[in-house]
Residue frames as a rotation matrix with the C-alpha (Angstrom) as fourth column:
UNK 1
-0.851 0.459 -0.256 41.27
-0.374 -0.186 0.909 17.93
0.369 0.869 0.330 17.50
UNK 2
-0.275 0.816 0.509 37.46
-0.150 0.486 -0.861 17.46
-0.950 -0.313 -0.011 18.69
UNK 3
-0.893 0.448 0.046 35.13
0.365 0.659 0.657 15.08
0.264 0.604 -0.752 16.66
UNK 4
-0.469 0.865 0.181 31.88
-0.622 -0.178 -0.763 15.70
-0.627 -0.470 0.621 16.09
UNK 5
-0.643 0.570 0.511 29.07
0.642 0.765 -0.046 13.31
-0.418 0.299 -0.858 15.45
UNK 6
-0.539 0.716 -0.444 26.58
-0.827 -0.549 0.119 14.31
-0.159 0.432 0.888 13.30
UNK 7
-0.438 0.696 0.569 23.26
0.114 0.671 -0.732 11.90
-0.892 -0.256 -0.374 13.87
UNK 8
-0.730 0.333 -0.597 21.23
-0.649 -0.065 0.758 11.07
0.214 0.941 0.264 10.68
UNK 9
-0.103 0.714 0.692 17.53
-0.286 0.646 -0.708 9.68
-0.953 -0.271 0.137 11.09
UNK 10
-0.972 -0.159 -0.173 17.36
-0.231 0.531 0.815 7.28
-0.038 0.832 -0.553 8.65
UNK 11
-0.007 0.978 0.207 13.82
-0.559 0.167 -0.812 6.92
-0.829 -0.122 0.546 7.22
UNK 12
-0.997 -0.061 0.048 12.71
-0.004 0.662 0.749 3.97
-0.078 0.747 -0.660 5.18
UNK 13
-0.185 0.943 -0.277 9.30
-0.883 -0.036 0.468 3.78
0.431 0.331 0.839 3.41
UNK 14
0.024 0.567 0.823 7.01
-0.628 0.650 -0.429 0.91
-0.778 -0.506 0.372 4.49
UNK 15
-0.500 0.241 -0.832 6.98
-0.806 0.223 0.549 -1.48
0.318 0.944 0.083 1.99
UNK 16
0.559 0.829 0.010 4.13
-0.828 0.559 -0.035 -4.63
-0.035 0.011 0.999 1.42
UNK 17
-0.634 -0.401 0.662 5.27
-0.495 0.868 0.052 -7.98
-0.595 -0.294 -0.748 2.65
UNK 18
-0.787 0.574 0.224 1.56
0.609 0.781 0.137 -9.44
-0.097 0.245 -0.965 1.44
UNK 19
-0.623 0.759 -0.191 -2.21
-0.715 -0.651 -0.256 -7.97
-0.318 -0.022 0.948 0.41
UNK 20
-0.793 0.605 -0.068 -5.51
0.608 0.783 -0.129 -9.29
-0.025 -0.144 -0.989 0.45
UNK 21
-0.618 0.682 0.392 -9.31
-0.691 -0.709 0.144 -8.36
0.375 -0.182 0.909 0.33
UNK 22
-0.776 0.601 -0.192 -11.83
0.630 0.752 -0.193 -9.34
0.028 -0.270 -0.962 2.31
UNK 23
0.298 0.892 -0.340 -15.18
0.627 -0.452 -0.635 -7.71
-0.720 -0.024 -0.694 1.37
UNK 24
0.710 -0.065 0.701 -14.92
0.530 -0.607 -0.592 -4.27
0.464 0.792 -0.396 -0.01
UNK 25
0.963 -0.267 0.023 -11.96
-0.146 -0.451 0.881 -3.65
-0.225 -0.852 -0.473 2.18
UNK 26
0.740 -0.472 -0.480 -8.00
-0.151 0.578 -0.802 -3.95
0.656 0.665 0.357 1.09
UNK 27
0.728 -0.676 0.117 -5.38
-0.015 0.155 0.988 -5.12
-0.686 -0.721 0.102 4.06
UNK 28
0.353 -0.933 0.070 -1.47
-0.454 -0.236 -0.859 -4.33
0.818 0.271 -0.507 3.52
UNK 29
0.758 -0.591 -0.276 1.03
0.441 0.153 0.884 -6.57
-0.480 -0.792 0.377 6.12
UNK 30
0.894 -0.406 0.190 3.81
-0.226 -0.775 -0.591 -4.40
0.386 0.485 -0.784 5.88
UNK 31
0.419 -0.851 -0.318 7.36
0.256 0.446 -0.858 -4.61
0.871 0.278 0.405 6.67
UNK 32
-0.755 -0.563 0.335 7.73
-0.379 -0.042 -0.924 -3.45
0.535 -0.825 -0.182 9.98
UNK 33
-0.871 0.325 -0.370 4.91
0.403 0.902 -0.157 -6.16
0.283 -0.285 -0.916 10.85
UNK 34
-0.405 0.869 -0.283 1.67
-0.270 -0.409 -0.872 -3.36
-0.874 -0.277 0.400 11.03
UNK 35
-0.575 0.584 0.573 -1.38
0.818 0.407 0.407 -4.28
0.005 0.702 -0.712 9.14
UNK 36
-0.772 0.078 -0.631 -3.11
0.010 -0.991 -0.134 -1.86
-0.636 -0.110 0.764 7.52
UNK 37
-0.413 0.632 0.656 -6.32
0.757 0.639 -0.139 -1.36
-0.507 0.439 -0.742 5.81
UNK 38
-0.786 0.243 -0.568 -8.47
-0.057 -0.944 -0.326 0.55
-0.615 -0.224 0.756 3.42
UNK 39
0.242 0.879 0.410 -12.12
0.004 0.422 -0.907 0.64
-0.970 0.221 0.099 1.90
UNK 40
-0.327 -0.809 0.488 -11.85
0.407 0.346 0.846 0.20
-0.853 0.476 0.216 -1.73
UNK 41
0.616 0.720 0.321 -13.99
0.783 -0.515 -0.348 2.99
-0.085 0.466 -0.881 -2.48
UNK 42
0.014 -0.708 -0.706 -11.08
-0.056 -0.706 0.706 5.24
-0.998 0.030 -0.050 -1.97
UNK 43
-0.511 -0.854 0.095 -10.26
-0.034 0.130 0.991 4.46
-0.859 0.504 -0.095 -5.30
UNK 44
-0.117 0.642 -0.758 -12.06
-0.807 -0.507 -0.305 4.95
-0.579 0.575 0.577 -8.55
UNK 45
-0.064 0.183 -0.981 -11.26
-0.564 0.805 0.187 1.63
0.824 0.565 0.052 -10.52
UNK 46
-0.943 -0.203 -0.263 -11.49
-0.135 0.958 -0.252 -0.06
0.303 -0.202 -0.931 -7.34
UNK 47
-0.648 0.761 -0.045 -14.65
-0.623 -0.563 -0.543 1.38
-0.438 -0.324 0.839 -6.74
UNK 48
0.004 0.757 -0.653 -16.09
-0.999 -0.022 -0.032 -0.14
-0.038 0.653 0.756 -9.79
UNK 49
-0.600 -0.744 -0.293 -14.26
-0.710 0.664 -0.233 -3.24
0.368 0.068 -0.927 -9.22
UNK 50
0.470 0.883 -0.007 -16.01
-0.534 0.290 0.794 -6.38
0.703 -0.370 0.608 -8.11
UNK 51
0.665 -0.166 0.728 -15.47
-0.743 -0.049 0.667 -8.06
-0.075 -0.985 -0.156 -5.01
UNK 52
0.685 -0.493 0.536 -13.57
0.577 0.817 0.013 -11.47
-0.444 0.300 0.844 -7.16
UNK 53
0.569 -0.619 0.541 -11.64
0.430 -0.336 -0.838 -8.58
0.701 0.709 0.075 -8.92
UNK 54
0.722 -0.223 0.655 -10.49
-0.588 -0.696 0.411 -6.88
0.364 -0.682 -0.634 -5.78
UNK 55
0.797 -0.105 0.595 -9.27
-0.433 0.588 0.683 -9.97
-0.422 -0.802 0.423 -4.47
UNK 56
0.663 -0.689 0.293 -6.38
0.738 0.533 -0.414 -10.56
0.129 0.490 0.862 -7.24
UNK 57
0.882 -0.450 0.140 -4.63
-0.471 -0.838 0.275 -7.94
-0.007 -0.308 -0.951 -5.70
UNK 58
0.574 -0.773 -0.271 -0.76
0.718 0.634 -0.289 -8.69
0.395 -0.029 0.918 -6.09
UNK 59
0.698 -0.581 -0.418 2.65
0.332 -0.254 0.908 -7.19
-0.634 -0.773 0.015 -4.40
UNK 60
0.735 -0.444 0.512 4.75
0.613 0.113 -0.782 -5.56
0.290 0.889 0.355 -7.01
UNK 61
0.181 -0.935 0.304 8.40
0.101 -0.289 -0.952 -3.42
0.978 0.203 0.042 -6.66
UNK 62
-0.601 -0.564 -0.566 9.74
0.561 0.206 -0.802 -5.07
0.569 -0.799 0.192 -3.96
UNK 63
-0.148 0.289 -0.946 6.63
0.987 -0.020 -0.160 -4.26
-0.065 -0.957 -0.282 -1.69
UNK 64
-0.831 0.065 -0.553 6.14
-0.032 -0.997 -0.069 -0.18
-0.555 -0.040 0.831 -2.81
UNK 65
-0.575 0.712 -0.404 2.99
-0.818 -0.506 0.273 -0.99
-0.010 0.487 0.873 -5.21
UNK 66
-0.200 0.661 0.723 -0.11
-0.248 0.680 -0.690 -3.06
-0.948 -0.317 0.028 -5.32
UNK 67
-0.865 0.066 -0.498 -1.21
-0.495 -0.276 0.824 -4.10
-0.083 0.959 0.272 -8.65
UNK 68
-0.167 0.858 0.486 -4.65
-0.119 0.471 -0.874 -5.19
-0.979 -0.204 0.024 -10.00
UNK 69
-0.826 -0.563 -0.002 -3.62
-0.040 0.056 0.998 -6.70
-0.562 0.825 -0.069 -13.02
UNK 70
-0.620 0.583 0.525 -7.56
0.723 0.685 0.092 -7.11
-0.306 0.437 -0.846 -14.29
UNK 71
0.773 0.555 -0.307 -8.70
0.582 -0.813 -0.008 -3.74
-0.254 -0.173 -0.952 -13.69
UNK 72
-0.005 -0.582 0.813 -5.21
0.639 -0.628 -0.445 -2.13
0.769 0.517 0.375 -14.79
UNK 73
0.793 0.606 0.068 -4.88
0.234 -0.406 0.884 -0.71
0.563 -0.684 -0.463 -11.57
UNK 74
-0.345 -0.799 -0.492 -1.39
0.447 0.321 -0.835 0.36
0.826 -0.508 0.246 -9.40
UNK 75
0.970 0.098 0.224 -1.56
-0.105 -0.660 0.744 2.01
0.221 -0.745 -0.629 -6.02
UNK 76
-0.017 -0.912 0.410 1.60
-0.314 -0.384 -0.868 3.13
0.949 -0.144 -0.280 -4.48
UNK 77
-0.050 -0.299 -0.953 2.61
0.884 0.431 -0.181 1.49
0.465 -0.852 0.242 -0.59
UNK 78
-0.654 -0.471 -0.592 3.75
0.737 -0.573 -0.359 4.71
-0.170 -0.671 0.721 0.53
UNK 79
-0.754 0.472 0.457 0.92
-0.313 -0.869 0.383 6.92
0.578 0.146 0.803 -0.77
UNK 80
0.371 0.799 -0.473 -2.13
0.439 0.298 0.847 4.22
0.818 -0.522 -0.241 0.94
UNK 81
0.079 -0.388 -0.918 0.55
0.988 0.153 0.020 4.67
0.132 -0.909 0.396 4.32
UNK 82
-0.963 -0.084 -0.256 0.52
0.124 -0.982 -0.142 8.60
-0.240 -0.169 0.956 4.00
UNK 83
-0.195 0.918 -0.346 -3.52
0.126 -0.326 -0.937 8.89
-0.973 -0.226 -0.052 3.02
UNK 84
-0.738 -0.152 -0.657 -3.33
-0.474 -0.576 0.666 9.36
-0.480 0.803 0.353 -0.28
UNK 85
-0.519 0.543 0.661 -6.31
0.520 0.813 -0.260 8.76
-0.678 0.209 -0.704 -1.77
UNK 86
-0.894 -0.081 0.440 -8.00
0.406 -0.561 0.721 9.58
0.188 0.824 0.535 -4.78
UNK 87
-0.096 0.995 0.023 -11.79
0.355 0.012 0.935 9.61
0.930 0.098 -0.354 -3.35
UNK 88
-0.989 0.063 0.132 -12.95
-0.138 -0.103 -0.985 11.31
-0.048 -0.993 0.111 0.06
């Protein structure tokens, strides 16, 4: 009787260890230890957002969403890490 292997690439989403702004800029440290960044014009409410509002950025489901609990704001992990953005 032959065996056969059958390989599976296992893909896991990035997810957010930690976030921060500094300026008008937002930084993701992610889980396989890359830092990532993006202007916060990308985004309509962060657009409008001031720079003290930008900066309460929190980490929410286990590292898949950002939240900006003053502005009522989420952003998906995996959509910033694929481009998704609402502004170009």
């Amino acid at each position: 009787m032959n065996a056969t292997i059958i390989e599976k690439e296992i893909s896991v989403e990035p997810a957010a260890i930690r976030a921060w702004a500094e300026g008008r800029r937002i930084f993701i440290e992610l889980t396989d230890s890359r830092i990532i960044s993006f202007p916060a014009d990308r985004f309509k409410r962060l657009k409008s957002a001031s720079d003290e509002q930008l900066k309460q950025v929190t980490v929410r489901l286990n590292g898949y969403a950002l939240r900006w609990e003053d502005i009522d704001e989420d952003i998906t992990v995996p959509g910033i890490v694929a481009g998704n953005f609402e502004l170009s």
